[in-house]
N, CA and C atoms as an extended XYZ file, in Angstrom:
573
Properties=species:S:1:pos:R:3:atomname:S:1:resname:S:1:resid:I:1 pbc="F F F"
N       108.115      109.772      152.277 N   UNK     1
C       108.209      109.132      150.986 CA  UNK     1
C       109.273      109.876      150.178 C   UNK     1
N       110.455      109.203      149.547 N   UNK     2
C       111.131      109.935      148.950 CA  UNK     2
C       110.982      110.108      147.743 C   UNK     2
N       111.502      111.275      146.664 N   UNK     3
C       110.725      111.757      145.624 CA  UNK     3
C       111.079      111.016      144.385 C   UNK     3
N       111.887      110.056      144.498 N   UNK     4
C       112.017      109.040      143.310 CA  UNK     4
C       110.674      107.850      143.372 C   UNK     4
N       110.366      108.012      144.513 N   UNK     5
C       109.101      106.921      144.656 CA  UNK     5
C       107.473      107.448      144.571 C   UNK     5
N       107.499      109.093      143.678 N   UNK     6
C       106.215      109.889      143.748 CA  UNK     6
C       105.691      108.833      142.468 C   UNK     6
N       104.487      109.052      142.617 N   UNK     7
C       103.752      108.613      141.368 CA  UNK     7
C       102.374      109.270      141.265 C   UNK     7
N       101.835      109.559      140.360 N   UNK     8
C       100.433      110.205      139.968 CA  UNK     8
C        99.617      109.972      140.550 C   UNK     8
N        98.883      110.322      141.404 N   UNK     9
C        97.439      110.145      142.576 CA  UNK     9
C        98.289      109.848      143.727 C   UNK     9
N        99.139      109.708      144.026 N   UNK    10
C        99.896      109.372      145.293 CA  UNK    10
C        99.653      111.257      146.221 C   UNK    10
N        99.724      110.910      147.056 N   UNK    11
C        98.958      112.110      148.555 CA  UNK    11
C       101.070      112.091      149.236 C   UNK    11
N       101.427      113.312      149.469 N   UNK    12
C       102.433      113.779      150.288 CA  UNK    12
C       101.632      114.753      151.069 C   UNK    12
N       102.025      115.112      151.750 N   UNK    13
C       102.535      116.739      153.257 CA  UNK    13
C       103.141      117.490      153.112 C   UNK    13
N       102.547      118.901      152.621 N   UNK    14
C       103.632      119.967      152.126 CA  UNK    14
C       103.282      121.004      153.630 C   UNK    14
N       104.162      121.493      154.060 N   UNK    15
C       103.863      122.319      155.540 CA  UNK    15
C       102.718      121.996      155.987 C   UNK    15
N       102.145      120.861      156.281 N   UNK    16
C       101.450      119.973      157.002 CA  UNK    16
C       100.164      119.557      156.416 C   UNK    16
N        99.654      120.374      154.953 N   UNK    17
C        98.653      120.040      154.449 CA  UNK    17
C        98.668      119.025      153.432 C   UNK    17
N        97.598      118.168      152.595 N   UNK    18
C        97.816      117.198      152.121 CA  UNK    18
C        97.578      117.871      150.647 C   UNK    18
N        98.802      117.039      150.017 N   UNK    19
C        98.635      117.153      148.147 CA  UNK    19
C        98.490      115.797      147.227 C   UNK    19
N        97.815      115.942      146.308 N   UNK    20
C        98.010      114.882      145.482 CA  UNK    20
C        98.482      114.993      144.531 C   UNK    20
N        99.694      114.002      144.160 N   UNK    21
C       100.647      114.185      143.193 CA  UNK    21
C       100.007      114.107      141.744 C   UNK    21
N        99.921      115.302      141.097 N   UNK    22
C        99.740      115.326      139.534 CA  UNK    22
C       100.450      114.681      138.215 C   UNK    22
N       101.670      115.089      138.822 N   UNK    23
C       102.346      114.750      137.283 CA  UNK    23
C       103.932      114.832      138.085 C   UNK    23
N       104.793      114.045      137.434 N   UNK    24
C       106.002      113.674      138.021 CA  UNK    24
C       106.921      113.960      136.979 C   UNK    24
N       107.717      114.902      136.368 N   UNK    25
C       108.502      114.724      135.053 CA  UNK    25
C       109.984      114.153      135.903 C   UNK    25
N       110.886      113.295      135.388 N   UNK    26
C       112.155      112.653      135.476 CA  UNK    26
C       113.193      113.121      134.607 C   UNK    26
N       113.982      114.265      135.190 N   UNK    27
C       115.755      115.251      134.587 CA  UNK    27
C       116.409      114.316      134.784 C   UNK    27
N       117.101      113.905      133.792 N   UNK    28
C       118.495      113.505      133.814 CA  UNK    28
C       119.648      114.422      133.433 C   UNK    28
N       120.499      114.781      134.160 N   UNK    29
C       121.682      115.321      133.576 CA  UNK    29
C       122.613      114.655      132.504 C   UNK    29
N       123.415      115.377      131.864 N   UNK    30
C       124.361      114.702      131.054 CA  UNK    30
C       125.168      114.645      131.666 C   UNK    30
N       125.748      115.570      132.479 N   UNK    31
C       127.247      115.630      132.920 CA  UNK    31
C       127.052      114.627      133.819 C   UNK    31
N       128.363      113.834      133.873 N   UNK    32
C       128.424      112.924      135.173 CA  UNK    32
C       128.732      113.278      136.563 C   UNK    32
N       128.062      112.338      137.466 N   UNK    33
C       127.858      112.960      139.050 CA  UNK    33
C       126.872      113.704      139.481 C   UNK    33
N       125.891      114.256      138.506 N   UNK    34
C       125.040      115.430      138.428 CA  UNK    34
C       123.730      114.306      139.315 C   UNK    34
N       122.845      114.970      139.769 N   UNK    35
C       121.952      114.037      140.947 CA  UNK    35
C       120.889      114.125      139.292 C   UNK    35
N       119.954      113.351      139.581 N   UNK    36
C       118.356      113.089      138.792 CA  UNK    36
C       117.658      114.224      139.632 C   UNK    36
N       117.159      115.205      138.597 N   UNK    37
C       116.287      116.287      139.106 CA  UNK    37
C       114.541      115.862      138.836 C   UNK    37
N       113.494      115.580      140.282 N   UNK    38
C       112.485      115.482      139.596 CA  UNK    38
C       111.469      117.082      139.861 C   UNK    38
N       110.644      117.180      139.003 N   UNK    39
C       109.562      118.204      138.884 CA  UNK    39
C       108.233      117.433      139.035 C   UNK    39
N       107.562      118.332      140.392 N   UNK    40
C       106.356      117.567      140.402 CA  UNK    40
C       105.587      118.670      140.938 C   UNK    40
N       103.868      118.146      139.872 N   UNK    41
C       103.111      119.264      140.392 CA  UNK    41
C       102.063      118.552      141.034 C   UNK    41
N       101.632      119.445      141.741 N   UNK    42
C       100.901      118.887      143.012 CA  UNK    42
C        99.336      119.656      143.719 C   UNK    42
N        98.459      119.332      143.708 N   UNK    43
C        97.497      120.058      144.037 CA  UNK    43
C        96.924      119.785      145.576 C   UNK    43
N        96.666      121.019      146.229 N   UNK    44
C        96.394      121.247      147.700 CA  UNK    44
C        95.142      120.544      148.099 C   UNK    44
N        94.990      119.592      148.103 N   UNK    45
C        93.667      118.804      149.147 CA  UNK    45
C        92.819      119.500      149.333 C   UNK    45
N        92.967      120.950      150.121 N   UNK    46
C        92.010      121.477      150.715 CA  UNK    46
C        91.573      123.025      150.001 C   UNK    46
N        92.624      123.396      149.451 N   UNK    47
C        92.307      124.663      148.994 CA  UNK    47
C        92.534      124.576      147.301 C   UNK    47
N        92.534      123.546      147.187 N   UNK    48
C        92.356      123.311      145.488 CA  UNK    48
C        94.043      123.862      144.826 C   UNK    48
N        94.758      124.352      145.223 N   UNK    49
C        95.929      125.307      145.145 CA  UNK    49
C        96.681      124.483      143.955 C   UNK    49
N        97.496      124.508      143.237 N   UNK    50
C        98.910      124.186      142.352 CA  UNK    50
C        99.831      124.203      143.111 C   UNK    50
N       100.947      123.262      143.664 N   UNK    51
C       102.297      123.814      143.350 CA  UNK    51
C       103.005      122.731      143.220 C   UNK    51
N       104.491      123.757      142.769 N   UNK    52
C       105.258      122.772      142.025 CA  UNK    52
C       106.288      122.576      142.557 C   UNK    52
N       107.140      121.209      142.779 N   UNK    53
C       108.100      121.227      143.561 CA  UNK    53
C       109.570      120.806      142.860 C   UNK    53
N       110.443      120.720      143.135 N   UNK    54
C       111.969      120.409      142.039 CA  UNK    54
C       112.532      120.101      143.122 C   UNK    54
N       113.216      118.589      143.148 N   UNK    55
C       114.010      118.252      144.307 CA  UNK    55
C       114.743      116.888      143.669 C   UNK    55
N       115.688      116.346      144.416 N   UNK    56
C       116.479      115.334      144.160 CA  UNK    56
C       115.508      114.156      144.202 C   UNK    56
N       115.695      112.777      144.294 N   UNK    57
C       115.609      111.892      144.258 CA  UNK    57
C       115.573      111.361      145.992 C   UNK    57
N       116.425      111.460      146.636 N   UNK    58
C       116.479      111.284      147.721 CA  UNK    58
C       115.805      112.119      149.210 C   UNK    58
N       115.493      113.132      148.490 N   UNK    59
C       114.552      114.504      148.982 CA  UNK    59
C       113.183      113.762      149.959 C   UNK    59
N       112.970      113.802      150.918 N   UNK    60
C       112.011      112.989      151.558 CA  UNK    60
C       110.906      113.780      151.954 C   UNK    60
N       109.191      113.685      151.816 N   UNK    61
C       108.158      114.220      151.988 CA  UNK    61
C       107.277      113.433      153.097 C   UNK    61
N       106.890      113.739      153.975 N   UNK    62
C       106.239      113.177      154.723 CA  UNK    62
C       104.643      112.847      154.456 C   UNK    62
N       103.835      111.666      154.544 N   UNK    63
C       102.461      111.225      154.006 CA  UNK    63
C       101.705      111.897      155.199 C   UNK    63
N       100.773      112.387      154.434 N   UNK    64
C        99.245      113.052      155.709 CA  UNK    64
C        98.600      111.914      156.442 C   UNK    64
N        98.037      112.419      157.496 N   UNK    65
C        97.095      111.200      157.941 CA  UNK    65
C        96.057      111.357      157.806 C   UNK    65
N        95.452      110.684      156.628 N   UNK    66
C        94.380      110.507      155.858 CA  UNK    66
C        93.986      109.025      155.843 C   UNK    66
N        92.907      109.223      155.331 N   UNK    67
C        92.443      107.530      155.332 CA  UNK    67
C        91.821      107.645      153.902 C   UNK    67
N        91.640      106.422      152.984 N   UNK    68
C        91.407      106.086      151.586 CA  UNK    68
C        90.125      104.632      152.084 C   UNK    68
N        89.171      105.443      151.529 N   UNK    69
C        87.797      104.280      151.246 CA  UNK    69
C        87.240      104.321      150.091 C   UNK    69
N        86.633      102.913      149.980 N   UNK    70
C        85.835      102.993      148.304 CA  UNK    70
C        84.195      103.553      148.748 C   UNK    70
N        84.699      104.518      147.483 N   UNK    71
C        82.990      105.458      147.639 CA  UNK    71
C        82.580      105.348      146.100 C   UNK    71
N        81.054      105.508      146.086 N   UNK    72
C        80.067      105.068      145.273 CA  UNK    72
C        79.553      106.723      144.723 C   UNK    72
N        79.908      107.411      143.236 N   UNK    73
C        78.683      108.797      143.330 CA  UNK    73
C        77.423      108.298      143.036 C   UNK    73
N        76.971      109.104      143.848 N   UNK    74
C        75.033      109.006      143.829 CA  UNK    74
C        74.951      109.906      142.559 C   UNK    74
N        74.936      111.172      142.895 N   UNK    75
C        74.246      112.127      141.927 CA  UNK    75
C        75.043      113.576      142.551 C   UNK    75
N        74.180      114.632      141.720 N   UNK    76
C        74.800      115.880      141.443 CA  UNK    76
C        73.854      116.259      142.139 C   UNK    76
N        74.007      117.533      143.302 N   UNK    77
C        73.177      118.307      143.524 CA  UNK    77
C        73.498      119.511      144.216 C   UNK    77
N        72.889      120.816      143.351 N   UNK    78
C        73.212      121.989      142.993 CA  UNK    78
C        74.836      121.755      142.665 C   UNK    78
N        75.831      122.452      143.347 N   UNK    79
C        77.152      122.666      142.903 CA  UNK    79
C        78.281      121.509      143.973 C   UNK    79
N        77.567      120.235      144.305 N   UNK    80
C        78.438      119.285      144.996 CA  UNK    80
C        77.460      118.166      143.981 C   UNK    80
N        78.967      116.927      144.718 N   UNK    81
C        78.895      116.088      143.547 CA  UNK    81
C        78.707      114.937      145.300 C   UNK    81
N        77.697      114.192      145.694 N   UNK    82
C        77.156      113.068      146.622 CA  UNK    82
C        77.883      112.086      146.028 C   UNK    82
N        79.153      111.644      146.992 N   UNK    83
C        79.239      109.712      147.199 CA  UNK    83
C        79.362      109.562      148.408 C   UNK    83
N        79.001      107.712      148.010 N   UNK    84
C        78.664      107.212      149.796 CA  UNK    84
C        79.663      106.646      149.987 C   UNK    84
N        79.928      106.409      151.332 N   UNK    85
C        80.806      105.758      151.714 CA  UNK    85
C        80.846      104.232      151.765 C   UNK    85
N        81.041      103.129      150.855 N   UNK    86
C        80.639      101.883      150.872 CA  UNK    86
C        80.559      100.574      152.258 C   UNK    86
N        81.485      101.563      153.333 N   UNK    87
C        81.361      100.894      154.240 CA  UNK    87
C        80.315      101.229      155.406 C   UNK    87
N        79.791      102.099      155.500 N   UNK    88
C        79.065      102.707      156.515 CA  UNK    88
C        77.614      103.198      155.709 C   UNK    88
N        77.923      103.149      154.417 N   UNK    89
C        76.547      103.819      153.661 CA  UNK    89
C        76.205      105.726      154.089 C   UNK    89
N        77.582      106.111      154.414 N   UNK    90
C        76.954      107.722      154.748 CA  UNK    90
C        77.422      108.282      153.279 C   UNK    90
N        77.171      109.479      153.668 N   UNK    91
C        76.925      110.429      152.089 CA  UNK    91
C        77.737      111.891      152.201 C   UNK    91
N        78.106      111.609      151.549 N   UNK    92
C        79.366      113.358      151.740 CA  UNK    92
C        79.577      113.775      150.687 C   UNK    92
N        79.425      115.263      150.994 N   UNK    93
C        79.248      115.765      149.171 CA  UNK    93
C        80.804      116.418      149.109 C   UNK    93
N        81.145      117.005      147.992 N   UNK    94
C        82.078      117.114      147.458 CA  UNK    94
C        81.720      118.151      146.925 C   UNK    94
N        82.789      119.702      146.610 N   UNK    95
C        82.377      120.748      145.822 CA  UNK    95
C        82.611      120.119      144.410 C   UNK    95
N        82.372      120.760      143.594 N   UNK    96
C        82.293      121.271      141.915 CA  UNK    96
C        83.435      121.859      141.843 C   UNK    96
N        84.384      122.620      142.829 N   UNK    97
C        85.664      122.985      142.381 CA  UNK    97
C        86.461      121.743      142.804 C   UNK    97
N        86.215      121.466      143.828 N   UNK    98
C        87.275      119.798      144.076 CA  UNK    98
C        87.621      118.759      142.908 C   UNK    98
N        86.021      118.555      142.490 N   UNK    99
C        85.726      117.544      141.648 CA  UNK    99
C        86.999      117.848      140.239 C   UNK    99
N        86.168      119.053      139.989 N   UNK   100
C        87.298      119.376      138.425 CA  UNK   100
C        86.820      118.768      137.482 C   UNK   100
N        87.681      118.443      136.557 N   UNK   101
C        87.521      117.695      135.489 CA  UNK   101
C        87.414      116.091      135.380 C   UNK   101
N        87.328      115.660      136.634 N   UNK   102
C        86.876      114.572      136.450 CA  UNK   102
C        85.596      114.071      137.125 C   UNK   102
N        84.600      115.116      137.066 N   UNK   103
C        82.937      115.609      136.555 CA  UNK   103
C        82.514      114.580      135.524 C   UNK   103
N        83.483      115.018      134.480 N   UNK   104
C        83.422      114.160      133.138 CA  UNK   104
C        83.365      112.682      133.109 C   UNK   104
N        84.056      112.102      133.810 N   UNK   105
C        83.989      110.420      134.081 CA  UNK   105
C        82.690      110.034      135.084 C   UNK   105
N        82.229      110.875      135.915 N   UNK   106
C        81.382      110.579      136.797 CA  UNK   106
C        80.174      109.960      136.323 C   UNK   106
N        79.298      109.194      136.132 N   UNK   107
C        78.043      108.524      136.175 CA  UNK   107
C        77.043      108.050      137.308 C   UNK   107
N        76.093      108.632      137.611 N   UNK   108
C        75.237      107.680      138.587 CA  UNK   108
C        75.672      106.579      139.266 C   UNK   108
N        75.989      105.908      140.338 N   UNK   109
C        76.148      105.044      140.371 CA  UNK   109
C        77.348      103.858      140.538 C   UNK   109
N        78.463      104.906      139.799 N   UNK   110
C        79.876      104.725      139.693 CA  UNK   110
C        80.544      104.142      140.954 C   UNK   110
N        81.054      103.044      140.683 N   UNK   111
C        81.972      102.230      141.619 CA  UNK   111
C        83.302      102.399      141.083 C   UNK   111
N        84.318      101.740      142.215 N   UNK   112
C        85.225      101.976      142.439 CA  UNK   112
C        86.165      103.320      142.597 C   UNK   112
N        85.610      104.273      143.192 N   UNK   113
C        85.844      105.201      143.275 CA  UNK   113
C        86.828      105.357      144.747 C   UNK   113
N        88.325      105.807      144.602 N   UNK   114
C        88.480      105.903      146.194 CA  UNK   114
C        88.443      107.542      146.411 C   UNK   114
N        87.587      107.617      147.776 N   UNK   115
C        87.220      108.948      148.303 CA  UNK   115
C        88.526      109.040      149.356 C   UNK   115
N        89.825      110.293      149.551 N   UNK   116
C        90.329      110.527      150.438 CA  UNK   116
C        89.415      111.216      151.561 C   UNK   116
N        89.689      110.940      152.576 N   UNK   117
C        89.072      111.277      153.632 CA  UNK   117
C        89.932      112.041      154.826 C   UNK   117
N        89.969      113.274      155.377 N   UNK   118
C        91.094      114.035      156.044 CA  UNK   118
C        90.016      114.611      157.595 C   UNK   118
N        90.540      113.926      158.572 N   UNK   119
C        89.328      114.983      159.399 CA  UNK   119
C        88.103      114.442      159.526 C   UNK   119
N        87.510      113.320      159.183 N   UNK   120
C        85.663      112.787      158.778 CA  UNK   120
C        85.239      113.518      157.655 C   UNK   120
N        86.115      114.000      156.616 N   UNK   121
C        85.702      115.196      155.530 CA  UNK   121
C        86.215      114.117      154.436 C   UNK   121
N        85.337      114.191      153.473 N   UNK   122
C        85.879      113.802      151.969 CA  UNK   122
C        86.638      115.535      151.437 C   UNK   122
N        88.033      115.087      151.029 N   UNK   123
C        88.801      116.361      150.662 CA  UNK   123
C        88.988      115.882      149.273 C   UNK   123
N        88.924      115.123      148.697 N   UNK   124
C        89.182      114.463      147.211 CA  UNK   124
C        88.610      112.562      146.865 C   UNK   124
N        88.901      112.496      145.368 N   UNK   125
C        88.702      111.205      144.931 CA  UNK   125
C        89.603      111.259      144.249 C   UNK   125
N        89.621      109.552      144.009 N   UNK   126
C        90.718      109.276      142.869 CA  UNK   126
C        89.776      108.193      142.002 C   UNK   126
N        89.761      108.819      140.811 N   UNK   127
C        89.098      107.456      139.587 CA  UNK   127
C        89.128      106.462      139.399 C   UNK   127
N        88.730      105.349      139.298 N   UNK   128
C        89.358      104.018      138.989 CA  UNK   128
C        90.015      104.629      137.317 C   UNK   128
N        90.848      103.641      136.795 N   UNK   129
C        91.514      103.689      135.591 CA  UNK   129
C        91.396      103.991      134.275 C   UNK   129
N        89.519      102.952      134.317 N   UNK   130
C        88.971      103.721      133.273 CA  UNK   130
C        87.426      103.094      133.909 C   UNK   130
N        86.709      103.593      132.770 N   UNK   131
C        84.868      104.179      133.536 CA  UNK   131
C        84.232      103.744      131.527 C   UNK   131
N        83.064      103.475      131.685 N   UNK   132
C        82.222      102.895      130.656 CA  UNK   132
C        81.364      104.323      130.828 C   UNK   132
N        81.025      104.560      129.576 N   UNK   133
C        80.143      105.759      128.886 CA  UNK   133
C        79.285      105.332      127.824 C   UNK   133
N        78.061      106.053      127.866 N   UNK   134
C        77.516      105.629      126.466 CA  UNK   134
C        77.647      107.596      125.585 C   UNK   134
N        77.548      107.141      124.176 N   UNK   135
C        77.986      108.397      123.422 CA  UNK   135
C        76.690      108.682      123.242 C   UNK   135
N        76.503      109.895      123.745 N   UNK   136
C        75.167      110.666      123.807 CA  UNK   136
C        75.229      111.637      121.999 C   UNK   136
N        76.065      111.861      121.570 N   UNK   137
C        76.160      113.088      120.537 CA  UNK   137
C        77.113      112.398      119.738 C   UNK   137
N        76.858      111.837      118.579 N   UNK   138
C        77.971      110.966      117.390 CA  UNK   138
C        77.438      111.290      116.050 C   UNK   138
N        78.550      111.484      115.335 N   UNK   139
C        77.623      111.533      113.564 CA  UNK   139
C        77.219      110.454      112.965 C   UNK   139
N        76.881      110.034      112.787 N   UNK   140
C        76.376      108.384      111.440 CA  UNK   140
C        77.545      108.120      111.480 C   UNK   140
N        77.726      106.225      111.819 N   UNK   141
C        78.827      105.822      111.416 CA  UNK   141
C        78.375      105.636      109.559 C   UNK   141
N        79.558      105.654      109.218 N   UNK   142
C        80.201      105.714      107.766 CA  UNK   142
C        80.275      104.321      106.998 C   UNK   142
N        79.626      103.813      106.474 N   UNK   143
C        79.823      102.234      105.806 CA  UNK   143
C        80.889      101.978      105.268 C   UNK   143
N        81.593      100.904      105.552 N   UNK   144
C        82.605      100.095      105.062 CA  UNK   144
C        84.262      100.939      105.894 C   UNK   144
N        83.262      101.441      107.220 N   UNK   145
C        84.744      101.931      107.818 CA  UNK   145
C        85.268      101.026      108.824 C   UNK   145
N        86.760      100.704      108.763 N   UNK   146
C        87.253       99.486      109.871 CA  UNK   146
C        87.724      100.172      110.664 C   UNK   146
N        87.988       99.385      111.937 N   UNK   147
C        88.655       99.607      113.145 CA  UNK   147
C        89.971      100.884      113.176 C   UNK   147
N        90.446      100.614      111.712 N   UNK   148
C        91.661      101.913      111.789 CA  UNK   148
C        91.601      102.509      111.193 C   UNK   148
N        90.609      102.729      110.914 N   UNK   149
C        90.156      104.432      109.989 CA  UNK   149
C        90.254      105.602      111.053 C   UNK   149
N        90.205      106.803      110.516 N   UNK   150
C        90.805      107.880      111.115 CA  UNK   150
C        89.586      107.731      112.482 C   UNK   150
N        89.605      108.818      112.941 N   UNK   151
C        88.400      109.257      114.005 CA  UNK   151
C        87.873      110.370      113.633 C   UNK   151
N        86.248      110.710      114.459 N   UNK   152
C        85.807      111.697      114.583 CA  UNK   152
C        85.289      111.994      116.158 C   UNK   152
N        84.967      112.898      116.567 N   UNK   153
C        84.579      113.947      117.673 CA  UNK   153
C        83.127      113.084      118.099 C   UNK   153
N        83.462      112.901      119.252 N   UNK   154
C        81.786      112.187      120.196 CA  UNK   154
C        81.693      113.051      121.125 C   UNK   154
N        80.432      113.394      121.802 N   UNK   155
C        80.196      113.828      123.544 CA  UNK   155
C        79.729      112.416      123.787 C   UNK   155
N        80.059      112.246      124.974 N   UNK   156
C        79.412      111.370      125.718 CA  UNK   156
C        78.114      111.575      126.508 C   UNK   156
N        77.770      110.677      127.586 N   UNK   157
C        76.373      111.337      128.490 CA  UNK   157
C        76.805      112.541      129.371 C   UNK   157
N        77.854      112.438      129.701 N   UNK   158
C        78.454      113.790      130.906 CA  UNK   158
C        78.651      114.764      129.819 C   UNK   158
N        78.948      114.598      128.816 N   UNK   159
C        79.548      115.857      128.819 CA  UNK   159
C        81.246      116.246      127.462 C   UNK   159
N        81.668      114.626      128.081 N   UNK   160
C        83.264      114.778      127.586 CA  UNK   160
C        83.294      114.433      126.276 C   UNK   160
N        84.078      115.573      125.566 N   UNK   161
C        84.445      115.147      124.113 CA  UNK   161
C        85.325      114.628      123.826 C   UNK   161
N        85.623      113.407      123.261 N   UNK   162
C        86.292      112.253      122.684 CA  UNK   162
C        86.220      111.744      121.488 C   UNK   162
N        88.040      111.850      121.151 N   UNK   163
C        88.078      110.937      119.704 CA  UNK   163
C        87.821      109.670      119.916 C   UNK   163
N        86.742      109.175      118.824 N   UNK   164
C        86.422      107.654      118.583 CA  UNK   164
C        86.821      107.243      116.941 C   UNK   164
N        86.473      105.977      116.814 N   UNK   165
C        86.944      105.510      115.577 CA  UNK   165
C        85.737      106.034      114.136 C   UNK   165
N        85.577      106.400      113.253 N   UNK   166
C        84.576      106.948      112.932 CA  UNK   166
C        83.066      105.894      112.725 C   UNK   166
N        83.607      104.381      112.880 N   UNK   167
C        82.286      103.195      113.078 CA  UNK   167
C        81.588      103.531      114.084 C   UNK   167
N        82.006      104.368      114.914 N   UNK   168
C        80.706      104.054      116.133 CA  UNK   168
C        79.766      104.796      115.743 C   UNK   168
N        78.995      104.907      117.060 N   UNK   169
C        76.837      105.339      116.620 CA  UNK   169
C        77.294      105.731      118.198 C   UNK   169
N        75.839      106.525      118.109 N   UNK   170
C        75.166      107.544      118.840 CA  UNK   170
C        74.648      105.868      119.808 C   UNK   170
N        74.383      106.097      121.447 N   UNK   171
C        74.132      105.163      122.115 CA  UNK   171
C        75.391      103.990      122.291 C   UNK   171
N        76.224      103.755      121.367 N   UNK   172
C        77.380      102.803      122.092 CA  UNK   172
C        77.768      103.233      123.308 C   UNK   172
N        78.569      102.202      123.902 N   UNK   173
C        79.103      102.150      125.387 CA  UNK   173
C        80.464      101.915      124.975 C   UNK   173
N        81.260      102.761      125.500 N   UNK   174
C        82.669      102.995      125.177 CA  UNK   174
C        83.622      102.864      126.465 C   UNK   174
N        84.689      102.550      126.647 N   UNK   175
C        85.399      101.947      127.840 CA  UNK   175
C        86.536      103.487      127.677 C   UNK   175
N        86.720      104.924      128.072 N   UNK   176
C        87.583      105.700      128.521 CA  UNK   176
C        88.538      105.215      129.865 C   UNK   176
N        89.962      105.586      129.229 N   UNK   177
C        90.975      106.117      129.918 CA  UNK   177
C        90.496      107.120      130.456 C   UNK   177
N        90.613      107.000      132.564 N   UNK   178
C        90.311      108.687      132.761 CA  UNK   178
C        91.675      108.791      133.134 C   UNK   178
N        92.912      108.596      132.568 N   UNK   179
C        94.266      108.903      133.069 CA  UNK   179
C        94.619      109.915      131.747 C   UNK   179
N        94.088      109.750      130.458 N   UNK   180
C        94.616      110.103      129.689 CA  UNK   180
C        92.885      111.207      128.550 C   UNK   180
N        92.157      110.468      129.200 N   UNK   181
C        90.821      110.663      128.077 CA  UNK   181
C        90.764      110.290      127.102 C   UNK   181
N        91.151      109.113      126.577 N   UNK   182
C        91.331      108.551      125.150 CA  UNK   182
C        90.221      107.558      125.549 C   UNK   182
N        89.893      107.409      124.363 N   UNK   183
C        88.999      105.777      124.103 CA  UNK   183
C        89.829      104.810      124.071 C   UNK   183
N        89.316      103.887      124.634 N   UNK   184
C        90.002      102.566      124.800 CA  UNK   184
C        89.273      101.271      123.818 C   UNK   184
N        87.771      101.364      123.985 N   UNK   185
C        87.079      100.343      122.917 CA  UNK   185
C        85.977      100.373      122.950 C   UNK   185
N        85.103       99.773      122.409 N   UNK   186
C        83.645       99.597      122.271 CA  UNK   186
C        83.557       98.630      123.662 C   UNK   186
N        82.394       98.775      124.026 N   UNK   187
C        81.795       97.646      125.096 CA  UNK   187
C        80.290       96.804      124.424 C   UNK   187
N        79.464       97.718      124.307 N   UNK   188
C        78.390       97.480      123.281 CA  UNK   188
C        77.257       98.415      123.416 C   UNK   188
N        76.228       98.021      122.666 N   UNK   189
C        75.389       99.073      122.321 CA  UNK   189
C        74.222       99.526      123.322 C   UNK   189
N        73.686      100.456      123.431 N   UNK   190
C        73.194      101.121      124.864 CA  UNK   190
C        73.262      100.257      126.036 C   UNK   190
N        73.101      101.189      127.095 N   UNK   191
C        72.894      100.474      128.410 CA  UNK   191
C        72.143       99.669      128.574 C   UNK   191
């Protein structure tokens, strides 16, 4: 895959192990003739690792042989995080360091989830786009506040703290960006 065609959750082969692409920044030079420099950081599949790579555009990375299925999380137990595999119904846990920060989006139950798979091993997931929450921890919404009034500070049921609009209540169901962690909108009121 060449490195003008990386994009965020996309999986390369760095000395034969698999990474998933984090974040992609795009250099342009001023001077003319100068190549497009990209910076991309990248985290190790297997050993959780960082690194960062700087290469042209035309710079070519080879894809792992991995396989991508939709997996379902069950639940948490002790320091792994259980999803199944939707096609076979098996169950493979996942560490608490793999997982990371997106712990936070996780719910019971959660679909559309794709589990990478390396080996018969779940080595990672990737989120769907965005995930429905209800706000476990909110202050009193405020009377006579509209849609574009400032925000204040929510937890949700996991865990994650998020600016909301200051109308919402404690128990709404809220539609998060897990690309960015922003609120996206109301859905409605408890589950």
């Amino acid at each position: 895959m060449l490195v003008k065609q990386f994009k965020s959750g996309g999986v390369i082969s760095i000395n034969g192990a698999p990474h998933v692409i984090e974040n992609v920044e795009k250099h342009t030079p001023s001077a003319r003739g100068a190549a497009t420099i990209y910076k991309v950081r990248c985290r190790n599949l297997i050993t959780q690792s960082k690194t960062d790579l700087t290469g042209k555009g035309e710079d070519n990375y080879g894809e792992p042989d991995f396989r991508q299925c939709e997996v379902q999380f069950l639940y948490k137990e002790g320091r792994d995080y259980v999803f199944m595999d939707l096609n076979n119904y098996e169950q493979m846990p996942l560490a608490e360091e793999i997982v990371g920060d997106d712990k936070y989006y996780l719910v019971e139950n959660l679909e559309g989830v794709s589990g990478m798979i390396l080996e018969e091993r779940l080595v990672g997931i990737r989120l769907p786009d965005a995930v429905e929450q209800r706000l476990a921890e909110c202050d009193p919404a405020i009377k006579g506040q509209s849609a574009t009034a400032r925000g204040k500070t929510a937890k949700t049921e996991t865990g994650l703290s998020i600016q909301v609009p200051e109308y919402m209540e404690q128990d709404d169901c809220i539609r998060i960006d897990t690309r960015t962690g922003k609120f996206l909108g109301r859905v409605g009121t408890s589950f």
